[in-house]
C-alpha positions in Angstrom: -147.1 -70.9 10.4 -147.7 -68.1 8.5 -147.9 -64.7 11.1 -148.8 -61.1 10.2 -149.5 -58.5 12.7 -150.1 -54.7 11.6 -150.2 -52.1 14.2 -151.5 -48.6 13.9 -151.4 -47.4 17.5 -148.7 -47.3 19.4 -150.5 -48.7 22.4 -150.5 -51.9 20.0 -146.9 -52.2 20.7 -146.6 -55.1 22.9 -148.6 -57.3 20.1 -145.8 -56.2 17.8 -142.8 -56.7 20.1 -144.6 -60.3 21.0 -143.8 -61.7 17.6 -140.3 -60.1 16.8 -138.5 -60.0 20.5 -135.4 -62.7 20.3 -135.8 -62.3 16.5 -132.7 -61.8 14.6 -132.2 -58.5 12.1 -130.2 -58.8 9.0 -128.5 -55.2 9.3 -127.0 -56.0 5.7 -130.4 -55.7 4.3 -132.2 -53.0 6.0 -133.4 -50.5 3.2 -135.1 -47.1 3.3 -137.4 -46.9 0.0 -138.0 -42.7 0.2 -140.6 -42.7 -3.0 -143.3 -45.3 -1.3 -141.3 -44.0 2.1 -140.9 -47.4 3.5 -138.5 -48.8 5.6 -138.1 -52.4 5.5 -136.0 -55.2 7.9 -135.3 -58.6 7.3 -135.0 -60.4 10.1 -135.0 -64.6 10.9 -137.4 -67.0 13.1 -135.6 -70.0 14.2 -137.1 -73.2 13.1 -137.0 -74.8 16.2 -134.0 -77.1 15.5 -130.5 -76.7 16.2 -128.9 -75.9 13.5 -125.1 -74.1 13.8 -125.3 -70.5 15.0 -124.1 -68.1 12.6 -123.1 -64.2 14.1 -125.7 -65.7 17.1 -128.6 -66.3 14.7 -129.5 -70.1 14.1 -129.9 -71.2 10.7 -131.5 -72.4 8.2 -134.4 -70.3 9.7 -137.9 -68.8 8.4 -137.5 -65.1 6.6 -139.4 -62.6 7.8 -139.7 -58.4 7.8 -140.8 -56.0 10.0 -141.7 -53.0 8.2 -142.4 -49.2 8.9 -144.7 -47.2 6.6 -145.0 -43.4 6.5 -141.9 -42.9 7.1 -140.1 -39.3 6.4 -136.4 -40.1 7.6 -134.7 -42.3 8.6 -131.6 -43.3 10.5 -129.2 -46.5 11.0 -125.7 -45.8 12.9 -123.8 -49.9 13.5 -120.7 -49.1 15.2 -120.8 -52.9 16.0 -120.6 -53.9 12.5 -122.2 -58.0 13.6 -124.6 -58.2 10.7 -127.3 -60.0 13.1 -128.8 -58.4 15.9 -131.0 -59.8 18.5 -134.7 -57.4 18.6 -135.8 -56.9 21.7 -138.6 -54.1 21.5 -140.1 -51.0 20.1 -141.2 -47.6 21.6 -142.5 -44.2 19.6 -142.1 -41.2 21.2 -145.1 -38.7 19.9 -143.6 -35.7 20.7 -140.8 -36.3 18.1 -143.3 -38.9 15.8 -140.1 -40.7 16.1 -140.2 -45.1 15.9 -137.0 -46.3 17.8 -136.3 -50.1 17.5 -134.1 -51.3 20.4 -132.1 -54.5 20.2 -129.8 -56.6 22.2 -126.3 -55.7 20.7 -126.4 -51.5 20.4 -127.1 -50.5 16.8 -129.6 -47.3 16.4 -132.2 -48.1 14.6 -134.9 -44.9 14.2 -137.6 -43.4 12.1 -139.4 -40.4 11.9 -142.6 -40.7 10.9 -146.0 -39.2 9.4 -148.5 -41.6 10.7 -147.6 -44.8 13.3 -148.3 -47.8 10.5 -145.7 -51.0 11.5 -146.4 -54.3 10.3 -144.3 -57.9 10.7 -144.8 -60.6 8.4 -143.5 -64.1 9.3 -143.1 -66.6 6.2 -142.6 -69.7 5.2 -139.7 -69.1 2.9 -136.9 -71.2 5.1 -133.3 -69.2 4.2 -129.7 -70.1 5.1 -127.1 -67.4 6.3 
């Protein structure tokens, strides 16, 4: 089950936004590690049951993070304030070297960045809300 994708090329997008679009985000546990300049997102894969819904994400479900390397800032406005958020896709914009990760419910999710390094890891751990 086990999925790992790393991308260092934006045109390498699509792959990435293949295995995390309908995910769910944990905006509660979003961090911004500035000394290894990391940013890291926890979001859920539903285990293909149907368990209750919880905030719109189904659980128990399989943990997983998406996570941005190289990053210099880093930015996270939630006027919504719904702890899960649906991911729909990613887009960089090289002018600005700026990662922007868009999802279903508005919350602004961005990163400016040295070097274009994302990666999404799928587990097995299986969580609860």
């Amino acid at each position: 089950m086990q999925n790992h994708i790393r991308i260092k090329d934006p045109k390498d997008i699509p792959q990435l936004v293949e295995l995390i679009h309908d995910r769910w985000l944990d905006a509660e546990s979003i961090t911004f590690d500035a000394e290894s300049s990391i940013v890291r997102i926890r979001y859920f894969k539903e285990m293909g049951t149907s368990p209750p819904l919880i905030g719109c994400a189904r659980f128990p479900a399989f943990e997983c993070f998406l996570q941005i390397s190289g990053v210099e800032s880093f930015l996270v406005r939630d006027s919504q304030k719904i702890r899960f958020y649906d991911m729909n896709t990613v887009t960089y914009d090289p002018a600005s070297m700026c990662v922007h990760l868009e999802t279903g419910v508005p919350i602004e999710i961005r990163a400016k960045v040295r070097i274009f390094d994302i990666a999404a890891d799928e587990t097995e751990r299986v969580v609860q809300a």
